[in-house]
PABAMAR-183724 format. One record per atom (N, C-alpha, C): x, z, y; residue in one letter. Coordinates in steps of 0.001 Angstrom, whole numbers, plus 500000, padded with zeros to 6 digits. Atoms other than C-alpha are relative to their C-alpha. Example, Ala and Ser with C-alpha at 12.3 -4.5 7.8 and 13.67 -1.06 7.14 Angstrom:
500890500000498810A
512300507800495500A
500900500000501200A
499180499940498810S
513670507140498940S
499230500730501090S
END
This chain:
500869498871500342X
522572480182523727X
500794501023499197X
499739498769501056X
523752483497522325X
499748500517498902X
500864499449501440X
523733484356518936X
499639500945499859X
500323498922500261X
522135487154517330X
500414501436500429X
498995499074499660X
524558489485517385X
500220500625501154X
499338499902498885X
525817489311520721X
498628500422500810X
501052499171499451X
522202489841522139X
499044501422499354X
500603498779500976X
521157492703519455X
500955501294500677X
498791498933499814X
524226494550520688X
500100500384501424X
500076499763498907X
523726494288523812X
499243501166500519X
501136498760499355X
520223496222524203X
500556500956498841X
499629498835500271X
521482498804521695X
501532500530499960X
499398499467499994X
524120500804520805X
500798499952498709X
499560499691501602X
527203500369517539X
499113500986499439X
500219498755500942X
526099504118516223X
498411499521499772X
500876499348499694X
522290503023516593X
499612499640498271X
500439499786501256X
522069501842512611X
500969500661499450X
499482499219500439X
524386504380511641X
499411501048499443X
500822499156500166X
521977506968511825X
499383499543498103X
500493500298501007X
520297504678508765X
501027500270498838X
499169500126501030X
523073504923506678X
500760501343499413X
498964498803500428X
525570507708504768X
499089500729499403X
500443499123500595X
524299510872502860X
498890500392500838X
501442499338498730X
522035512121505939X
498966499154500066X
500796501119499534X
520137508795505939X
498623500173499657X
501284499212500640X
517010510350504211X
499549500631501688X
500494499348498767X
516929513334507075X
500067499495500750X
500140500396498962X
517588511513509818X
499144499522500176X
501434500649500233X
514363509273509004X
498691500574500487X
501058498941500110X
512343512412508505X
499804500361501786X
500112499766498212X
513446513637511951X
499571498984500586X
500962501337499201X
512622510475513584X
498550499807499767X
501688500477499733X
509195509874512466X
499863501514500529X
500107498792499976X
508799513904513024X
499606499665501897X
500112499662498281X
509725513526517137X
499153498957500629X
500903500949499526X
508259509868517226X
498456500386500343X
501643499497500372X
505015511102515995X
499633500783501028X
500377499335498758X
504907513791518708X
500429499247501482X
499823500548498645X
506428511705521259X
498963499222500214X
501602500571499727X
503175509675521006X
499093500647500580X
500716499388499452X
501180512150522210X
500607501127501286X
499440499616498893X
503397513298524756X
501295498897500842X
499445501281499449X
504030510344527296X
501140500996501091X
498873499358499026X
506014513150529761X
501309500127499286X
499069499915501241X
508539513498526814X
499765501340499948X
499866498663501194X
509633516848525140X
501268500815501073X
498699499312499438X
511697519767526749X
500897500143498539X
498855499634501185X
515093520553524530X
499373500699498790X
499541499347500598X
514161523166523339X
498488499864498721X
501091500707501227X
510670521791521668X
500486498853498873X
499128500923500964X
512756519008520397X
500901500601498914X
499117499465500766X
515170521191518729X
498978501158498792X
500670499451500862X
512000523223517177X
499663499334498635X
500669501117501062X
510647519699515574X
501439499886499474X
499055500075500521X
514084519370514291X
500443500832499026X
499913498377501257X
514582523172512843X
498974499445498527X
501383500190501388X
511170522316511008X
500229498948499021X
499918501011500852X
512187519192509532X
501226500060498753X
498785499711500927X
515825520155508347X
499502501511498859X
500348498878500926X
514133523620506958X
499276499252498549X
500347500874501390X
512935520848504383X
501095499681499108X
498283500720500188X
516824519684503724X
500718500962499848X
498740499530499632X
518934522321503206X
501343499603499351X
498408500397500508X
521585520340501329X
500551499510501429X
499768500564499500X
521986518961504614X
501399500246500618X
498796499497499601X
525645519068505917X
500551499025500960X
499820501270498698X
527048517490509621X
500512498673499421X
499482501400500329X
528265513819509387X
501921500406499936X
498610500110500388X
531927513186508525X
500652500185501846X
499212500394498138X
532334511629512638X
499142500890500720X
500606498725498804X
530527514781514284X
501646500816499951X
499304499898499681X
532883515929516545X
500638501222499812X
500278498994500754X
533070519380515400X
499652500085498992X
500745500209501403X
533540519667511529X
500583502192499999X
499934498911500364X
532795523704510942X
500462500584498791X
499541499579501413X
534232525318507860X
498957501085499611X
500729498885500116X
531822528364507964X
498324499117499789X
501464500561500022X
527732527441507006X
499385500336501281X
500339499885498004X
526237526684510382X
498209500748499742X
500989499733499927X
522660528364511127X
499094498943500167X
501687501011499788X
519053526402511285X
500782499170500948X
499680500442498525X
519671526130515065X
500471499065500327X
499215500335499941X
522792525124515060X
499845498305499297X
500113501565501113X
522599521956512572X
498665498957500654X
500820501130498923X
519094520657514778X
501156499985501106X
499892500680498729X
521071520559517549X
501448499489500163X
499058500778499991X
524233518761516191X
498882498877499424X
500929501054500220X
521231516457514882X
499852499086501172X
500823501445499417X
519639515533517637X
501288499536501279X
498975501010498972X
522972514955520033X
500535498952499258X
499931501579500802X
523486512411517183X
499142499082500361X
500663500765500051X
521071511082517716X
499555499192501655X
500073500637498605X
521405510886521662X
500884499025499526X
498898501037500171X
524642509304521219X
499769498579499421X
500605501217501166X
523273506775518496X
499457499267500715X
501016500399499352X
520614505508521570X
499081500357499477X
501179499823500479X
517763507033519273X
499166500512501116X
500680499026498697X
516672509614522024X
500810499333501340X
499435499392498210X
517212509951525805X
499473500997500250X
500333498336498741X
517260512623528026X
500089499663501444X
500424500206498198X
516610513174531576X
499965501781500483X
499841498996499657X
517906516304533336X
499133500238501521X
500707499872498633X
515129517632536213X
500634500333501205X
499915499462498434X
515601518897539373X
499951501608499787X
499614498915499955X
514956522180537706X
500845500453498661X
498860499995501574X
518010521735534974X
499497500172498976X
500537500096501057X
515440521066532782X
500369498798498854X
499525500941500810X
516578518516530070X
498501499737499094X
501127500685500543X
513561516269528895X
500563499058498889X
499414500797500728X
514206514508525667X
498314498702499649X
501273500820500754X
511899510916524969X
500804499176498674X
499267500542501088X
512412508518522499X
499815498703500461X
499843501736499368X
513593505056522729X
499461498904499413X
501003500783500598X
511497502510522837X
500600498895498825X
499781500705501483X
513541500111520360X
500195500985499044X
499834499046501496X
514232503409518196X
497910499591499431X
501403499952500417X
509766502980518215X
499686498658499327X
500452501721500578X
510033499170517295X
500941500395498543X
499611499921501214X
512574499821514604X
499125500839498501X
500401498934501073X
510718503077513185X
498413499164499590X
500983500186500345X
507448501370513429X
500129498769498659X
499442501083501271X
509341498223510989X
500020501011498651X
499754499629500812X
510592501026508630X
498795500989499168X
500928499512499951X
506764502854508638X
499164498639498947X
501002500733500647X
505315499530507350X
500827499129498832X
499678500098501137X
507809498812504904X
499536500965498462X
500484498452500199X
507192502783503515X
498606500122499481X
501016500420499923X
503656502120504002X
498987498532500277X
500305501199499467X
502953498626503309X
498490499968500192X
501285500372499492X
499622496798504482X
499335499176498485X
500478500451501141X
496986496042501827X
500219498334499678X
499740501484500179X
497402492495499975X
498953499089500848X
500760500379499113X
495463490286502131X
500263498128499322X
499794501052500474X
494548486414501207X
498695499511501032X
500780500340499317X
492157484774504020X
499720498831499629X
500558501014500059X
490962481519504692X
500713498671500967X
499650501045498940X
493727480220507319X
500983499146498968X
499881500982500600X
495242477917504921X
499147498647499373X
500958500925500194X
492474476264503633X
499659499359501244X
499968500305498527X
491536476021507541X
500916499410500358X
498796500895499783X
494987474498508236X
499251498715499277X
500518501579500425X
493535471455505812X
498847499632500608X
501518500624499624X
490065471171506715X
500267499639501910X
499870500569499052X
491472471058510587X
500505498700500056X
499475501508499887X
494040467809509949X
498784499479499014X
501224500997500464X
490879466512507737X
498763499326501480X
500669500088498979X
489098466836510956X
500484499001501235X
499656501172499394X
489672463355512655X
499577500052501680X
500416500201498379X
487565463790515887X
500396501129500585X
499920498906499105X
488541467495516928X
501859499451500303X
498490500234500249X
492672466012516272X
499904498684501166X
499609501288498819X
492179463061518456X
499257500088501467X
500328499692498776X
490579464814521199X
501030500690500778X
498912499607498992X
493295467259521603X
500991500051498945X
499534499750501299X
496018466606519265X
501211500731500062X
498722498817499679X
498932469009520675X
499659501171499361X
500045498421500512X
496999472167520721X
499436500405498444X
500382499893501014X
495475471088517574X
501163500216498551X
498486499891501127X
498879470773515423X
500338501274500391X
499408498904499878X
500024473668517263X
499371501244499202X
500668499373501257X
497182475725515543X
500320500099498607X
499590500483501824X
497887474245512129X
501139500738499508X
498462499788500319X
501580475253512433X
499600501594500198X
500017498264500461X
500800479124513170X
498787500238499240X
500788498760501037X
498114479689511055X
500592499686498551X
499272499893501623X
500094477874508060X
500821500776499718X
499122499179499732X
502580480321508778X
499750501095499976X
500867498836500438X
500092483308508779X
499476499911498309X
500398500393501146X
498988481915505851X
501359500138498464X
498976499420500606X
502360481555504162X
500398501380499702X
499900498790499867X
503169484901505154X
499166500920499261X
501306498925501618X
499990486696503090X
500704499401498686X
499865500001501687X
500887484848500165X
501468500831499675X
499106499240500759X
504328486456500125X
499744501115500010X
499939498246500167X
502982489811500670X
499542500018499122X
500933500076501285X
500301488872497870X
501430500294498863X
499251499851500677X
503651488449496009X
500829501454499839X
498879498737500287X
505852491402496847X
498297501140499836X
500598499038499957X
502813493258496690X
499303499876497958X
500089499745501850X
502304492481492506X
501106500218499481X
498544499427500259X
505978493025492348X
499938501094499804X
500001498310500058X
505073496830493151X
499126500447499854X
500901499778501093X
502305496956490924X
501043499635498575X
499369499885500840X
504584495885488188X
501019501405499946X
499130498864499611X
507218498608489649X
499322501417499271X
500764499031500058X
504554500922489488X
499148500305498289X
500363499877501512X
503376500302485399X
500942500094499061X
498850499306499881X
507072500909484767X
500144501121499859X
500230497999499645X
506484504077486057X
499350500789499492X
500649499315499835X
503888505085484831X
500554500509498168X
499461499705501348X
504334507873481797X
498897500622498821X
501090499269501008X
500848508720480110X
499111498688500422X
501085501223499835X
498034506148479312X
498973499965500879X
500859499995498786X
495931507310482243X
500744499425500904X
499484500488498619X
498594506603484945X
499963498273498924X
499844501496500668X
498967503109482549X
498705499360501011X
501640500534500127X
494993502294483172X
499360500459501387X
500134499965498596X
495048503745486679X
500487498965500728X
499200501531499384X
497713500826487765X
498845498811499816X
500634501154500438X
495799498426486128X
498376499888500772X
501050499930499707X
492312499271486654X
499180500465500946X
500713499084498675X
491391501453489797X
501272499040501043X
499367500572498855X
494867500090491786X
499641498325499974X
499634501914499817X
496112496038491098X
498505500002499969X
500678500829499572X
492522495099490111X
498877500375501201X
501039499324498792X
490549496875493138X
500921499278501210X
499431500656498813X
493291495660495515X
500850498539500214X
499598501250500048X
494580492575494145X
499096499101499290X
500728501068500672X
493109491075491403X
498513499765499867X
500880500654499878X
489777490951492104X
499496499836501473X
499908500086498231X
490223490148496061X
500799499084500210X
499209500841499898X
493373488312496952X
500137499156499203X
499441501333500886X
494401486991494068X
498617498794499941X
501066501029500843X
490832485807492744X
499913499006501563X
500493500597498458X
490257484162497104X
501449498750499425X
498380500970500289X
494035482394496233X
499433498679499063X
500563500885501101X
492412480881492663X
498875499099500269X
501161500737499156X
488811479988494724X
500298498975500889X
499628500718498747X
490819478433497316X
500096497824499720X
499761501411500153X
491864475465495441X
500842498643500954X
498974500424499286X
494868474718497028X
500964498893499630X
499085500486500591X
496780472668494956X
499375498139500425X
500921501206499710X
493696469464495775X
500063499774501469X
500042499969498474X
493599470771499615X
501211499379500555X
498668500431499016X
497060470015500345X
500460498708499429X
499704501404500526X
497648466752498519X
499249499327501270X
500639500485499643X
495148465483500803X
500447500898501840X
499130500251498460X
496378467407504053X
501687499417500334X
498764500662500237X
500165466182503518X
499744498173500216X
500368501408500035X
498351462519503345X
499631499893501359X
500202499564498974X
496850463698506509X
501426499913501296X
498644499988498738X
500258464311508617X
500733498881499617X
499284500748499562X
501766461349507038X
499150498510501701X
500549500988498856X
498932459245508908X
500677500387501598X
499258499539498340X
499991461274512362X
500765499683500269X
498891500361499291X
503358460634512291X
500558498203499800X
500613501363500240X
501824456866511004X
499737499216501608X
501157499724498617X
499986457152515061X
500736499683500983X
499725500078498956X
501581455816517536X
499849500267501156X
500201499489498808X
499781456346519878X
499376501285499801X
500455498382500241X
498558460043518631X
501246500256500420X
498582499282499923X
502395460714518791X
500185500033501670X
499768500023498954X
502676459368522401X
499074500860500436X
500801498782499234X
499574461500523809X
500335501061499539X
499364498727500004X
501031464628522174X
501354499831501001X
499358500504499092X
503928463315523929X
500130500410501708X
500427500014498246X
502189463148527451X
500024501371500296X
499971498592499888X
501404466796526519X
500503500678499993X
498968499219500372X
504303468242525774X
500482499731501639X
499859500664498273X
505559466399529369X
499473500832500982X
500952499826498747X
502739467787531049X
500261501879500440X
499650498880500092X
503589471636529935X
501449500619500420X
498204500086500111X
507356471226530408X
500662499221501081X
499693500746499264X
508084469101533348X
501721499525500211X
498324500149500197X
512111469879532737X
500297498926498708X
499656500617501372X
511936467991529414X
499636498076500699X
500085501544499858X
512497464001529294X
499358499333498790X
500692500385500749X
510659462092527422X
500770499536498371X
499325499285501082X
513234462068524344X
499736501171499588X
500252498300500297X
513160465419524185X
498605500478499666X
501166499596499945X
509713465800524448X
499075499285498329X
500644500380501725X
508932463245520953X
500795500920499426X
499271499244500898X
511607465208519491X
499532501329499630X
500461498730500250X
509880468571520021X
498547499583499314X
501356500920500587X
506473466401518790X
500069499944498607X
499470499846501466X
508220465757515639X
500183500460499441X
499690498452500114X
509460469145515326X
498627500472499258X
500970499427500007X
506338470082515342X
499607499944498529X
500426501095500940X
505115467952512931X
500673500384498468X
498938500000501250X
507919468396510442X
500323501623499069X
499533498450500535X
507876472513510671X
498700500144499477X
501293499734500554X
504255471967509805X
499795499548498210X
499667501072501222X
504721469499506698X
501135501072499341X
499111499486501047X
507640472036505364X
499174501490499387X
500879498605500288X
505110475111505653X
499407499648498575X
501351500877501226X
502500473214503616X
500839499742498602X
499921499855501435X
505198472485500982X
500462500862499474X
499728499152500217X
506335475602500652X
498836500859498834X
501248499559500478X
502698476739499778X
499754499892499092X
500169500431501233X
502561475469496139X
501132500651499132X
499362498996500722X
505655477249494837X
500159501420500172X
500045498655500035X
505182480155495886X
498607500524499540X
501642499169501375X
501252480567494203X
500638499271498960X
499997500421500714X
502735478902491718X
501013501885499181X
499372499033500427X
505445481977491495X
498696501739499810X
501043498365499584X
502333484789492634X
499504499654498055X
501016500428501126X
500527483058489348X
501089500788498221X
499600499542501085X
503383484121487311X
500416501438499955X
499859498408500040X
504180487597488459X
498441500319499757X
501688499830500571X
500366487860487640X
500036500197498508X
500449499762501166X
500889486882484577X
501068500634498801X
499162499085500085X
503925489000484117X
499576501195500055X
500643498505499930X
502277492359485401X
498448500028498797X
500675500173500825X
499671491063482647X
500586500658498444X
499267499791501497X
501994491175479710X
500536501448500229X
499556498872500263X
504245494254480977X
498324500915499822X
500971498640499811X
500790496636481490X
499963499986498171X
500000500087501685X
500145495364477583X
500892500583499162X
498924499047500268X
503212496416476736X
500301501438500008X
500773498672499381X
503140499195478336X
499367501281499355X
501315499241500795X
499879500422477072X
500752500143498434X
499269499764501110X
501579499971473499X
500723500838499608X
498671499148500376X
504318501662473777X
499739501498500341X
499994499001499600X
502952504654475413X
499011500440498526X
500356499568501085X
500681504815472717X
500509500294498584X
499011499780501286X
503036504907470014X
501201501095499959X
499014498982499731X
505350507366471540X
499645501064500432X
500566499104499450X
503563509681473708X
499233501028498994X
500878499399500831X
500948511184470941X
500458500828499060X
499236498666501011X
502456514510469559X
498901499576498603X
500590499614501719X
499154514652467014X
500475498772499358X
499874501598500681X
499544510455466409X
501401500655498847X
498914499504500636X
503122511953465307X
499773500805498765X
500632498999500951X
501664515051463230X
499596498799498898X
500629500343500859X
499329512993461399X
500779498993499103X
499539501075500765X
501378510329460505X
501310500603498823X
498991499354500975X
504308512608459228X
498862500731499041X
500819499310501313X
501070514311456781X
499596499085499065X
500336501269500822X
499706510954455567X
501556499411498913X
498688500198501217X
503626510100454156X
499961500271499074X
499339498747500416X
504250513208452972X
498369499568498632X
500689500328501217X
500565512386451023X
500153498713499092X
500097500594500791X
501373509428449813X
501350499338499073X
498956500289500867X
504498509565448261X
499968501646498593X
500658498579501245X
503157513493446275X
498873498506499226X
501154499898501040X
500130511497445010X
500206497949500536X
500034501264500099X
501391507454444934X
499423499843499038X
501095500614501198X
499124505292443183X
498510500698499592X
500847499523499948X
496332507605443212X
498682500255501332X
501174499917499365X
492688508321444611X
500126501104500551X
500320498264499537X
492342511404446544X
498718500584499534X
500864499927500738X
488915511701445444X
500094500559498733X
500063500314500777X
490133511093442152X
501096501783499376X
498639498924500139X
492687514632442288X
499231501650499607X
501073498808500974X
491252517770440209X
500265500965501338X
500597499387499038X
492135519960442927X
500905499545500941X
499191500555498967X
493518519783446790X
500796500408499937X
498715499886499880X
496784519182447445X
500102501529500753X
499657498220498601X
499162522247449516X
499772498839501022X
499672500376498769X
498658521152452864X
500287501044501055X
499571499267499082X
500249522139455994X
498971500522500643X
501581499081499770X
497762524913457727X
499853498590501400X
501014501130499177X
495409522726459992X
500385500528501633X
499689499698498313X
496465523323463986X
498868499443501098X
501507500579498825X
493317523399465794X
499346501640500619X
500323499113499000X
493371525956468512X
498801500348500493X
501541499644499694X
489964528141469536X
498751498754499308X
501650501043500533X
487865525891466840X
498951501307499801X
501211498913500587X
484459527602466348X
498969498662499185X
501459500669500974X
482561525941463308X
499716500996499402X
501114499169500409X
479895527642462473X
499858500594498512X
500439499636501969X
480100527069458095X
501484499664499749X
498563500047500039X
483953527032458806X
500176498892499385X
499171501042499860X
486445524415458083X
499054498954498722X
500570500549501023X
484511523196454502X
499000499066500476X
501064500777499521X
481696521902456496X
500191498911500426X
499635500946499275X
483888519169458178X
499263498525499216X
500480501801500544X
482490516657455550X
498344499889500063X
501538500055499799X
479097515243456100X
499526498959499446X
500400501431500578X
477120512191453851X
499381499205500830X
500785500968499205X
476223509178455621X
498828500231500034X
501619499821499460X
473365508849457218X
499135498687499491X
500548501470500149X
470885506324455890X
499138499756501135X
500893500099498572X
469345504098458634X
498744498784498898X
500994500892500415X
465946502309458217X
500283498882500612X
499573500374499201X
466024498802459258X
498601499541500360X
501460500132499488X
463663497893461951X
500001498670500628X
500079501384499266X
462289494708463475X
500499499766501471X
499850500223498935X
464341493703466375X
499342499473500997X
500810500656499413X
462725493385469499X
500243498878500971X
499557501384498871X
462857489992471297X
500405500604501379X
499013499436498437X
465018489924474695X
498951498624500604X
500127501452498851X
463718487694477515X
500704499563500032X
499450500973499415X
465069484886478230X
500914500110501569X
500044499944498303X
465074485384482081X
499988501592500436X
499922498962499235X
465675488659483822X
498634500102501021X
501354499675498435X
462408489755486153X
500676500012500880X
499505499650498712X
462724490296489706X
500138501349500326X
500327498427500101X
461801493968489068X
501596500324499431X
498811499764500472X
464842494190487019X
501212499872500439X
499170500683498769X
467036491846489206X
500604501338500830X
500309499030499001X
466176494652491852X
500726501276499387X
500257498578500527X
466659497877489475X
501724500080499772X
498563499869500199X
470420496919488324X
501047499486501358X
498982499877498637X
471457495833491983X
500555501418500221X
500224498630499568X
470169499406493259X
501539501085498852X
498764499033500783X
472457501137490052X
501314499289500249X
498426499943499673X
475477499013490837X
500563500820501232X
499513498915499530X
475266500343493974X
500273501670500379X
499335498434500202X
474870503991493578X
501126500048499783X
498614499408500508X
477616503953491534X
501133499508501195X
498628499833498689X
480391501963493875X
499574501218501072X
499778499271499085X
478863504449496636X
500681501203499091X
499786498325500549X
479349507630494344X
501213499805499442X
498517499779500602X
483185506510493121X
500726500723501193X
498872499293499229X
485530508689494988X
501249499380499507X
499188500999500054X
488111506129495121X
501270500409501072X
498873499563498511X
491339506779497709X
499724498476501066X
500859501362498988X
489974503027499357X
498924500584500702X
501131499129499488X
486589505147499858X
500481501035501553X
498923499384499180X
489166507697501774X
500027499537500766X
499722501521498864X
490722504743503818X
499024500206500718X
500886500734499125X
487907503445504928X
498816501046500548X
500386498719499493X
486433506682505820X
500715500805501223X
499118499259498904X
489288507767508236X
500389498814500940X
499757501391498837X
489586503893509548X
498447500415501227X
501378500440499413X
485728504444510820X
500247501144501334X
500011499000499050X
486831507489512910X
501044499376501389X
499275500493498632X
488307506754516581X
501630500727499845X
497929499646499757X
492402506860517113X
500866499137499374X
498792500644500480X
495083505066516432X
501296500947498593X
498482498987501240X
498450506272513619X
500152501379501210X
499086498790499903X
499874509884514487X
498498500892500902X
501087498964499581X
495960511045515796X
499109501199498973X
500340499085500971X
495098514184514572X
497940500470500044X
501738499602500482X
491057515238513455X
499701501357499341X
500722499545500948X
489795517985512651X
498809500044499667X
500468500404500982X
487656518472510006X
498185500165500389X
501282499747499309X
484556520254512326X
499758498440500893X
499770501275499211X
485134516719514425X
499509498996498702X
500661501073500857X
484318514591511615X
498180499070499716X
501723500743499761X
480674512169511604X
499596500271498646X
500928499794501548X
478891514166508592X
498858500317500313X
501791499609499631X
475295513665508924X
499292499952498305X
500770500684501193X
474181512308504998X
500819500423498823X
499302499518501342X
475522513270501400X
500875498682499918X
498585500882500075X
477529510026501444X
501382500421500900X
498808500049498875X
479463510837504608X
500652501201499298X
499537499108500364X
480141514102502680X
500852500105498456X
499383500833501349X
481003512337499259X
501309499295500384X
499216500597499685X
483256510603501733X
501323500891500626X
499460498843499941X
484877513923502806X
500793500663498615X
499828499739501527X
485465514888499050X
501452499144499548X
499235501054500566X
486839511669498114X
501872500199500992X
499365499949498514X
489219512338501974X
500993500867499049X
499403499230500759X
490348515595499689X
501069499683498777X
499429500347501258X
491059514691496400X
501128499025499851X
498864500910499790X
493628511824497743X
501040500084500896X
499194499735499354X
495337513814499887X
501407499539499722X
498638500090500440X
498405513552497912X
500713498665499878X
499663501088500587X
498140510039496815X
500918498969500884X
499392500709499574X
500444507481497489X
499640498625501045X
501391500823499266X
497657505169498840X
499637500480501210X
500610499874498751X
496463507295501397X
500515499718501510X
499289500067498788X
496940506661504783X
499880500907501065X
500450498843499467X
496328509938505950X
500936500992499643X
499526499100500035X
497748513230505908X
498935501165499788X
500959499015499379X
496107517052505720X
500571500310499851X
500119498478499126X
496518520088507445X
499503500796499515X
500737498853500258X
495481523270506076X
500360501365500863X
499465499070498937X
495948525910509192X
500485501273498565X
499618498864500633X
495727528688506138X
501997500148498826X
498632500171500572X
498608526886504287X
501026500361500345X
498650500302499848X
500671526317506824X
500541501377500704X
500058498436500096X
500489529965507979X
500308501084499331X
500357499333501501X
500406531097505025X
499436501668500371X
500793498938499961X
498037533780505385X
498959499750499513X
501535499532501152X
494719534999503825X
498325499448501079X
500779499357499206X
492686534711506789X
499715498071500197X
500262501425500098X
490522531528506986X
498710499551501087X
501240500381498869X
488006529752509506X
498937498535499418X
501233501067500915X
484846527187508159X
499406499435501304X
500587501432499482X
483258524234509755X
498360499749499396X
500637500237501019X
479789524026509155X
499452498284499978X
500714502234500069X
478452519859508282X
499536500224499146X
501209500274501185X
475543518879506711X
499778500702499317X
500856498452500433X
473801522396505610X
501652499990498960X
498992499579501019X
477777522914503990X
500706500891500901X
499035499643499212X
480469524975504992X
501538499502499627X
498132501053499800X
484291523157505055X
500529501299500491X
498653499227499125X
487574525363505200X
500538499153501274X
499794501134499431X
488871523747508268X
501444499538499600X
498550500324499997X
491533521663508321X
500175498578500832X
499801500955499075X
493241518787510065X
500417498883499216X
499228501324500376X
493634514816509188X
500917499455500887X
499054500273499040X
496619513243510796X
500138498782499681X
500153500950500809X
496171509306510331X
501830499398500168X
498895500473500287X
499520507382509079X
499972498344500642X
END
């Protein structure tokens, strides 16, 4: 059998991860998703000279951009727009990214290649990973080998199950992992106590910690698999379970000898049993980057508070400064007020000016507390469902977003506009809002379009939905 290598190299081309690499490795990216994205919606491909437009447009983003070292032609003079797309994209023929196809009427059609679409679509969902996700096919992996009569009816396709969904299963928990990794990344980052308490509180626990992680902790995995592990030793205990998988393997395979055929049985068996113990150190590791992105946010939060706060600063350099003039003394107790520095409080309006700031407690009467029920009514039950949910509906959340542009028909790189959208009800239009306000965010999985933007002109066109009127504009999903 051929190793890696030797068949990777085959279907492409040396130059074709070149493109990924060197100073250009940014633009070249850009361009690629740029032509991909339109090559999706154009299965005839692209004439030249449209290709070389999406190219102008993308480098007019780049202008540090300067040819590669091995372009065959190195210019001394600064090359035009033009010029620089279209030493781009013959890089990018050469590379195997593109093909071309010259017509019948010396037309030159450029598409794109389908492993350049498998690679870009890998480097799209790195870019844009997939939310943390924690199901139920692990637990399911145990409760099937617990399951004695469905395993000895068919016990091939039944292991075979076990083995890919422990493996689906595995697989979430490491995203669960790299995906609190870059929530930690991300509280790091952040440089004011809102972005602090945004990480924490609107992102990780909306998309991790009270979803994945808490389904991980419910799961009770650590009891499940003691007891499926006891499970596969009985199987490979089974003599005759082993031989009827056996027969089956035989029966699918008719080239295989019956050696071969326990051996792939065993296989089986053994890649299943290493999944399963895999499964315990790695929640054991999720449990501690948990409780790692616990401590840094704390941190965190601390430190921003102690550094960030110009007045925190102010005040604390005035309090010194008072208590080394008047150590050992009452302020109260001081015939008249100190000098102080003039007071810095921009557009105040009090009414009996600054003197008034002091006011005497308030005396309270005290009154007989009134007894609580015991028990919650059903009336009540009812009254604080209803307000939880108003409110989740009425958060304009960038999830809200999401799942607002998932509900609409199309696949990635389909564009919407905004008159096209299903607004019949003040939610769907709350859900429009929310669509807005996250345009930018790093979360979204969307894009917008503003025709007036990208124009840039004065001159504007409206959409009307649900007795409103909408500037229009276009979503483009990611």
């Amino acid at each position: 059998m051929a190793n890696l290598a030797t068949e990777l190299f085959h279907e492409i081309k040396p130059d074709f991860f070149r493109v990924l690499t060197g100073t250009n490795a940014a633009i070249y990216v850009d361009v690629l998703d740029a032509l991909e994205t339109e090559a999706t919606e154009r299965n005839e491909g692209m004439n030249r000279e449209e290709a070389l437009a999406i190219v102008s447009e993308v480098l007019a983003q780049h202008p540090d951009f300067q040819p590669d070292e091995d372009t065959p032609v190195r210019p001394s003079d600064p090359l035009p727009l033009r010029e620089k797309a279209r030493l781009v994209l013959d890089r990018l023929v050469r590379a195997g990214w593109l093909k071309t196809h010259t017509g019948a009427d010396w037309q030159r059609t450029v598409y794109f290649d389908e492993h350049g679409v498998t690679l870009l679509t890998a480097l799209r969902k790195i870019a844009y990973p997939d939310a943390a996700v924690f199901t139920d096919k692990l637990v399911g992996v145990c409760a099937a080998l617990a399951n004695a009569a469905e395993l000895s009816r068919q016990p091939w396709e039944h292991i075979q199950v076990c083995r890919d969904n422990a493996r689906q299963g595995l697989s979430e928990l490491r995203g669960l992992q790299k995906s609190v990794e870059r929530f930690i990344g991300r509280q790091l980052e952040a440089q004011t106590l809102g972005e602090n308490l945004i990480v924490v509180f609107d992102q990780y626990a909306e998309q991790v910690g009270h979803t994945c992680y808490a389904e991980l902790v419910r799961s009770q995995l650590p009891t499940r698999l003691d007891e499926a592990r006891d499970r596969l030793q009985a199987i490979l205990d089974d003599t005759d379970l082993l031989h009827r998988m056996q027969a089956e393997a035989l029966r699918r395979d008719p080239g295989l000898d019956a050696a071969t055929a326990m051996a792939r049985v065993r296989g089986q068996l053994d890649d299943l049993a290493r999944t399963l113990e895999s499964v315990l150190p790695l929640a054991d590791a999720i449990d501690a980057r948990t409780a790692e992105f616990t401590r840094r946010s704390l941190a965190r939060f601390r430190y921003l508070q102690d550094v960030i706060g110009e007045r925190r600063g102010q005040m604390k350099e005035l309090f010194e400064g008072l208590n080394r003039s008047f150590v050992g003394r009452r302020f109260v107790d001081l015939e008249e007020a100190p000098a102080l520095p003039p007071l810095r409080l921009p557009d105040t309006r009090l009414l009996a000016g600054r003197d008034s700031l002091y006011q005497p407690p308030r005396r309270r009467t005290l009154e007989e507390n009134l007894p609580i029920d015991d028990e919650a009514s059903d009336d009540l039950r009812e009254r604080t469902r209803l307000q939880m949910e108003s409110a989740l509906r009425d958060s304009l959340t960038v999830t809200r977003a999401n799942r607002f542009i998932e509900r609409i028909p199309g696949g990635k790189g389909v564009r919407i506009a905004s008159g096209d959208f299903p607004i019949h009800t003040e939610d769907d239009l709350a859900d429009v809002i929310a669509l807005l306000l996250h345009a930018e965010s790093a979360d979204a999985r969307y894009r917008v379009e503003v025709p007036r933007v990208a124009e840039d002109t004065d001159h504007t066109e409206s959409d009307s939905r649900a007795a409103c009127e909408l500037e229009r504009f276009f979503v483009i999903k990611k």
